[in-house]
C-alpha positions in Angstrom: 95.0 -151.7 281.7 92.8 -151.4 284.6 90.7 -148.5 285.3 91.7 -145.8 287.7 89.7 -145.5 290.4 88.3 -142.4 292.3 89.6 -141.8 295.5 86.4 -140.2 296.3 84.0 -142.7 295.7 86.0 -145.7 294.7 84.1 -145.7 291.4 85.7 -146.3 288.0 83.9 -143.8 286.3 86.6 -141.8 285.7 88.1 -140.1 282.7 91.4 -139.5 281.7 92.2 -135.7 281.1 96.0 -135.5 280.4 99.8 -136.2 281.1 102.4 -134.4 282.8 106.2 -135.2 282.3 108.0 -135.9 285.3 111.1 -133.6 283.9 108.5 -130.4 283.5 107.4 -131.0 287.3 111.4 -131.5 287.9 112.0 -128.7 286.3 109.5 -126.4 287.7 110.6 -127.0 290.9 113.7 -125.5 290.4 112.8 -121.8 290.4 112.3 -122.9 294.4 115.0 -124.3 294.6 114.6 -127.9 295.4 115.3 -131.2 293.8 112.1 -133.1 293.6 113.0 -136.0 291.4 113.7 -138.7 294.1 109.6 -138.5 294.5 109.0 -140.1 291.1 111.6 -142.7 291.0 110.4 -145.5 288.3 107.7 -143.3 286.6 107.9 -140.8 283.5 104.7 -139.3 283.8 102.0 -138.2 286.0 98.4 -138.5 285.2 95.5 -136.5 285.7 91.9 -138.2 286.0 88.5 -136.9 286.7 85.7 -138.6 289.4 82.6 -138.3 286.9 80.7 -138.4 289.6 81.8 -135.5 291.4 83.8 -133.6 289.0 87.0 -133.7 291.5 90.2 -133.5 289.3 92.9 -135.6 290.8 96.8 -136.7 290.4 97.8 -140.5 289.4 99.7 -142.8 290.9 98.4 -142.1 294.4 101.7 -142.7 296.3 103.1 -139.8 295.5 104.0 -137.4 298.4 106.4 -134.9 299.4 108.2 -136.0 303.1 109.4 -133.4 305.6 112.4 -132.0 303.8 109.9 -131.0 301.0 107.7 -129.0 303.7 110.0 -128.1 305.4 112.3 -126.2 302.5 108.9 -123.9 301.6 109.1 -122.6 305.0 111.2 -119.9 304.0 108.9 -118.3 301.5 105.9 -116.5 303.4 103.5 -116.9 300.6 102.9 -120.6 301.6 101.6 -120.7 304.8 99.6 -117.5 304.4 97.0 -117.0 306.6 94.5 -117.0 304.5 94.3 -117.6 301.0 91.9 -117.3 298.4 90.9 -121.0 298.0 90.0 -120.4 301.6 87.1 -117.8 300.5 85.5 -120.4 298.0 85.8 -123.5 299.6 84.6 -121.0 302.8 81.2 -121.1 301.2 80.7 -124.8 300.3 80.4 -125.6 304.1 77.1 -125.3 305.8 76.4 -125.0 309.5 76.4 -129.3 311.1 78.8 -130.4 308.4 82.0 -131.5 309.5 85.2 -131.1 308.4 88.9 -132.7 308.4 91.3 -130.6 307.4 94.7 -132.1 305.8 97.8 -130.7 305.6 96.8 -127.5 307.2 100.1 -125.9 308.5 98.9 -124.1 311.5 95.4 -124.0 311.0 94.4 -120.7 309.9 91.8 -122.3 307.6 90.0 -124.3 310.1 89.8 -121.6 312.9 88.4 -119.5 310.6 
């Protein structure tokens, strides 16, 4: 088996922490209802793996990704693209004045312009 690697910094020093069925994720979904299963076609589980290095938790495999539809469809509930929300006020104070920033899937931008 070869080792996961961080997306971060490309390292293997990672560590496994657990799985996640595909059918709990499936079903979890469905209180919103939407049909997510077509986004882990030929996999049972999802893992979830730890950068040693910088402590950043993250999802494996990497191709995983919800397409328009799946944005789209969460539209219609204002909690998601809230203004502002509180992951905003921690992450708010990791960034120092000169740093730069890229901001990914950021809706409209509230974070960012703040």
């Amino acid at each position: 088996m070869n080792a996961v690697l961080s997306p971060l910094t490309k390292s293997s020093n990672t560590t496994f922490e657990k799985s996640i069925k595909v059918s709990e994720i499936v079903d979890a979904y469905k209180v919103y209802e939407i049909d997510v299963s077509s986004y882990f076609s030929a996999i049972s589980e999802v893992s979830v793996y730890k950068c040693n290095e910088t402590n950043y938790s993250f999802y494996y495999p990497f191709n995983l990704s919800g397409n328009s539809a799946f944005y789209e469809h969460f539209q219609k509930f204002d909690w998601y693209y809230m203004s502002w929300k509180w992951e905003h006020e921690i992450t708010k104070e990791y960034i120092k004045p000169g740093m730069k920033l890229l901001e990914v899937g950021c809706a409209h931008g509230d974070f960012i312009k703040k």
